[in-house]
PyMOL commands that place a pseudoatom at each C-alpha (Angstrom):
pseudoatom trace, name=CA, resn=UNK, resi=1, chain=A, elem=C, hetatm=0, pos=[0.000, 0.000, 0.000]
pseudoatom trace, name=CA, resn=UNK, resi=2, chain=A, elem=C, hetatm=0, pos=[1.163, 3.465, -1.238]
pseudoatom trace, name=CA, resn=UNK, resi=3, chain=A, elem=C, hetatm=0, pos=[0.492, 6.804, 0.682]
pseudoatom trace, name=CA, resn=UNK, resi=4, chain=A, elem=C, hetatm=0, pos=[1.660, 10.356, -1.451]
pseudoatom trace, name=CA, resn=UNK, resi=5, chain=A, elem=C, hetatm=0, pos=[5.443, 9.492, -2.612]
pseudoatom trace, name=CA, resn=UNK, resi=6, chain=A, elem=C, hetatm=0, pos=[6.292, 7.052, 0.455]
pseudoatom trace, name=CA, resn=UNK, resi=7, chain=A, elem=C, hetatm=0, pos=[5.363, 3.011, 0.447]
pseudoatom trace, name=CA, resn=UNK, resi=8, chain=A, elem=C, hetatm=0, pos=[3.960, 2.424, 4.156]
pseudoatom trace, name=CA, resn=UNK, resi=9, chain=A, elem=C, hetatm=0, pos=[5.064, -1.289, 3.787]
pseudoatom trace, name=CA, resn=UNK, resi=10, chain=A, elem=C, hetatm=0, pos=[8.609, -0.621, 4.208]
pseudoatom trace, name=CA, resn=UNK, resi=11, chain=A, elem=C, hetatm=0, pos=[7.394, 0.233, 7.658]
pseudoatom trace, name=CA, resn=UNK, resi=12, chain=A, elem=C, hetatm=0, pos=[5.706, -2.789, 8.731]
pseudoatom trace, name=CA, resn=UNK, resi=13, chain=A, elem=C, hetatm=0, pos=[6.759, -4.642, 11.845]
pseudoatom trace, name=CA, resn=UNK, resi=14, chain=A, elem=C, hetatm=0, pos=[6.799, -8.035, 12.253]
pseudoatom trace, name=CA, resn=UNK, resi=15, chain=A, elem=C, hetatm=0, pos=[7.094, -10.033, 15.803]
pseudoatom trace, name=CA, resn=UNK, resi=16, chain=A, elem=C, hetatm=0, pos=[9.863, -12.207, 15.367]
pseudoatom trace, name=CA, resn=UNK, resi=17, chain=A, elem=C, hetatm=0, pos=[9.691, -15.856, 17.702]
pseudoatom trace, name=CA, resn=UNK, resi=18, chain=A, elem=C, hetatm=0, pos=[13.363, -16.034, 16.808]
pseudoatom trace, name=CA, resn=UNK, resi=19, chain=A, elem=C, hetatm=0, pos=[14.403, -12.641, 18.013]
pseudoatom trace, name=CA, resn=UNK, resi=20, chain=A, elem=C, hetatm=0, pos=[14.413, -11.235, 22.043]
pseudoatom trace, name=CA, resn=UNK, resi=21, chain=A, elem=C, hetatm=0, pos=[11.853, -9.206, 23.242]
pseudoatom trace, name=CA, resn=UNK, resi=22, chain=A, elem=C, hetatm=0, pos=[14.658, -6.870, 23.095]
pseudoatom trace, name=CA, resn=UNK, resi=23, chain=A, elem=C, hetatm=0, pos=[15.436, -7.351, 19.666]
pseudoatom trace, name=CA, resn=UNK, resi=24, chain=A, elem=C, hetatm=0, pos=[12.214, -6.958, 18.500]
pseudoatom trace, name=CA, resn=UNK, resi=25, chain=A, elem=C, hetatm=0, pos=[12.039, -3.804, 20.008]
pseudoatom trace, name=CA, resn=UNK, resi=26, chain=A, elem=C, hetatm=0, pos=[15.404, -2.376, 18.716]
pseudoatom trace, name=CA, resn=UNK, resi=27, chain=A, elem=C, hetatm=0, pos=[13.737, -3.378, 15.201]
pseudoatom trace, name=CA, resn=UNK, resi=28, chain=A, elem=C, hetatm=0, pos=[10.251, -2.239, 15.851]
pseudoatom trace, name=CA, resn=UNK, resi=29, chain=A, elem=C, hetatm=0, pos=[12.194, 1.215, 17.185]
pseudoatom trace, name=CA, resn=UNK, resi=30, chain=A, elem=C, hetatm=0, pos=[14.213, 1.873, 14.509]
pseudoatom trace, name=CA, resn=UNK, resi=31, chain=A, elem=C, hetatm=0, pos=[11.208, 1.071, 11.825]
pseudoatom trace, name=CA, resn=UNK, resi=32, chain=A, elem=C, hetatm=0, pos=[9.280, 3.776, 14.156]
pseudoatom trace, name=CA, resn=UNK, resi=33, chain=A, elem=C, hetatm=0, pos=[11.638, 6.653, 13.572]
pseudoatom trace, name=CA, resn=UNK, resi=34, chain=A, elem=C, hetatm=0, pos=[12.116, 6.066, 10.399]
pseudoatom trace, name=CA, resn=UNK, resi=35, chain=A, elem=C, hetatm=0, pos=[8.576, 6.393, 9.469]
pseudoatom trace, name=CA, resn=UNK, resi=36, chain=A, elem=C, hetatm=0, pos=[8.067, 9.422, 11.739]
pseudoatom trace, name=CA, resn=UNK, resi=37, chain=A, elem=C, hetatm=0, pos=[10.785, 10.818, 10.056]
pseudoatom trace, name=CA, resn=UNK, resi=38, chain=A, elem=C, hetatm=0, pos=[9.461, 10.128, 6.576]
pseudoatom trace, name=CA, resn=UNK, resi=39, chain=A, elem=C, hetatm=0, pos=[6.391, 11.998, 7.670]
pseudoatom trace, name=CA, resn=UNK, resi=40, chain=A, elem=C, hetatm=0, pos=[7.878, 14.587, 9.586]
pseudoatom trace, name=CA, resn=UNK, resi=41, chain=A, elem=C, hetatm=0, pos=[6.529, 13.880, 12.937]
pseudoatom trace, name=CA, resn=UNK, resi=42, chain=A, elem=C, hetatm=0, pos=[8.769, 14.301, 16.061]
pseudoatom trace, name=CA, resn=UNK, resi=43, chain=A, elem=C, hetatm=0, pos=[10.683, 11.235, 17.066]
pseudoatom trace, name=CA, resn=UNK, resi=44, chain=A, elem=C, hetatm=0, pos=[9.891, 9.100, 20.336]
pseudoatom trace, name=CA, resn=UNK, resi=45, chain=A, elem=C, hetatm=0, pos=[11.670, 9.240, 23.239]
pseudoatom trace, name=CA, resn=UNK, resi=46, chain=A, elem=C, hetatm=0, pos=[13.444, 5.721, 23.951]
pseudoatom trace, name=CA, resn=UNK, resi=47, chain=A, elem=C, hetatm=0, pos=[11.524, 5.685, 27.171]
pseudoatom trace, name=CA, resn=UNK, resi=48, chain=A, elem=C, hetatm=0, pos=[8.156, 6.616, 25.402]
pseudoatom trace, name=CA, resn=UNK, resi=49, chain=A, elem=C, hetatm=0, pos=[8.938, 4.180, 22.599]
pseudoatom trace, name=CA, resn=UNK, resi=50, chain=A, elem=C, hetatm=0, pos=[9.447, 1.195, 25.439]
pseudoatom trace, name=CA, resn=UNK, resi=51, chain=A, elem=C, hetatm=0, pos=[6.071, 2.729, 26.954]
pseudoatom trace, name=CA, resn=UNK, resi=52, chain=A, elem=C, hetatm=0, pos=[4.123, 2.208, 23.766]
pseudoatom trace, name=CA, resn=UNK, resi=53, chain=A, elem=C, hetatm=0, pos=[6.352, -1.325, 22.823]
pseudoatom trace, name=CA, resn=UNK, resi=54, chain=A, elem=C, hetatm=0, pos=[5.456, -3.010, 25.957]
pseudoatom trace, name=CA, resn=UNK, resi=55, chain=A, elem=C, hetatm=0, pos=[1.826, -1.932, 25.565]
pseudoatom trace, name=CA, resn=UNK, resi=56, chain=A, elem=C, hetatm=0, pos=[1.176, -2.820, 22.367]
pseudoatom trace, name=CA, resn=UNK, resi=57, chain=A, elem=C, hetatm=0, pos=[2.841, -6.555, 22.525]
pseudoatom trace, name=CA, resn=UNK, resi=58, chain=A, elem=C, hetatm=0, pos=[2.194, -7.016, 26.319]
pseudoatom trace, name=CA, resn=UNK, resi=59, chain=A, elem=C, hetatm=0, pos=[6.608, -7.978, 27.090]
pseudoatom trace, name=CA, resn=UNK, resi=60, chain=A, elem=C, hetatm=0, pos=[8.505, -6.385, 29.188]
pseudoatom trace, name=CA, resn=UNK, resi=61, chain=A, elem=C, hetatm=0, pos=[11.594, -4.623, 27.232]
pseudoatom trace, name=CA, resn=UNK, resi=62, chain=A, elem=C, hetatm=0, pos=[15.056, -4.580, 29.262]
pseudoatom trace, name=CA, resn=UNK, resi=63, chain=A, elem=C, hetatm=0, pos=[15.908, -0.946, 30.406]
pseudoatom trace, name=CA, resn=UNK, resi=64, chain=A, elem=C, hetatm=0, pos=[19.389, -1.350, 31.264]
for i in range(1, 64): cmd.bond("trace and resi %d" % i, "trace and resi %d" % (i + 1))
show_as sticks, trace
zoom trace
């Protein structure tokens, strides 16, 4: 699916059974930004990003 000049799919996450909760994050972050940047919205915080991460899969992301 296309919006305007950037393809959304390139910024689909997918859960990963292979990866660490802590993987999946660092992926699902980075995926995050770079969409926010493509639209020109401000980036999350790390902490807000672990926030809405944990939330939305229901893990527990390691802080340290």
């Amino acid at each position: 699916m296309e919006s305007g000049i950037v393809n959304t799919s390139q910024f689909e996450f997918k859960w990963s059974d292979e990866r660490t909760v802590d993987q999946n994050f660092t992926e699902w972050y980075i995926l995050n930004c770079e969409e926010r940047s493509a639209y020109s919205e401000p980036l999350l915080e790390k902490d807000e990003a672990v926030k809405l991460f944990e939330k939305m899969y229901d893990v527990s992301v390691d802080k340290s």
